[in-house]
PATORMI-228350 format. One line per field, with one value per residue (C-alpha): residue number from 0; x, y, z. Coordinates in pm, whole numbers. Each point is the difference from the previous one (the first is absolute). Layout:
residues N
nr NUM | ...
px X | ...
py Y | ...
pz Z | ...
end
This chain:
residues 54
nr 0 | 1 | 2 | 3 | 4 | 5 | 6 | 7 | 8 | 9 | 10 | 11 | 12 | 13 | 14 | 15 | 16 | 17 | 18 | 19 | 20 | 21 | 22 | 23 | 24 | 25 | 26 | 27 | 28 | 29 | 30 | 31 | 32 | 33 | 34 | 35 | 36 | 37 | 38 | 39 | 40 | 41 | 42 | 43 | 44 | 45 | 46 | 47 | 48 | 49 | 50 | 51 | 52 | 53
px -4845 | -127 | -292 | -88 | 2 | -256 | -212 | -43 | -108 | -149 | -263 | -17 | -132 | -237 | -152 | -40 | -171 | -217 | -73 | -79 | -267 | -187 | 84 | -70 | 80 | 90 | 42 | 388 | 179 | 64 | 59 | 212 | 190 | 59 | 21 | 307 | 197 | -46 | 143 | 319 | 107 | -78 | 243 | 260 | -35 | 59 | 233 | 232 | -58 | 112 | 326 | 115 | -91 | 311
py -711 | 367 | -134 | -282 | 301 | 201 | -297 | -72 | 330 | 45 | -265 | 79 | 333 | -146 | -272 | 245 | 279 | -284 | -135 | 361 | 18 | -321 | 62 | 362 | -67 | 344 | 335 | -36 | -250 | -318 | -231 | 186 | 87 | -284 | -193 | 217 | -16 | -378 | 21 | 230 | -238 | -280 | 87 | 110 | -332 | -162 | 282 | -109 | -382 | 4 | 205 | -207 | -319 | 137
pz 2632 | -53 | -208 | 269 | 269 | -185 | -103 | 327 | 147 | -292 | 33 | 422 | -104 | -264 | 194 | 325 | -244 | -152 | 395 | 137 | -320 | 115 | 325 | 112 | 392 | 97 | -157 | -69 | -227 | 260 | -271 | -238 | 336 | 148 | -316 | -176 | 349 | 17 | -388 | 75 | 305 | -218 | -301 | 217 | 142 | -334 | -124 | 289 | 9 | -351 | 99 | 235 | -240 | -239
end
């Protein structure tokens, strides 16, 4: 469950770094930002949908 948590932020944070390099919409990181909060919300979702599945 630890290693799906990381993944998953993990690869928010990649994909938002890669975005704000193709994308450079404003001096700070929007993508990474907004990207790697959507990914923490998103595996505590499925950190706590799989808790109450046991």
């Amino acid at each position: 469950m630890a290693f799906q948590m990381g993944i998953t932020i993990a690869l928010g944070v990649w994909g938002g770094m890669k975005l704000d390099k193709y994308f450079p919409v404003t001096r700070f990181p929007l993508f990474t930002i907004t990207l790697s909060l959507l990914s923490v919300f998103a595996s505590i979702y499925f950190v706590i949908k799989d808790l109450l599945r046991k």
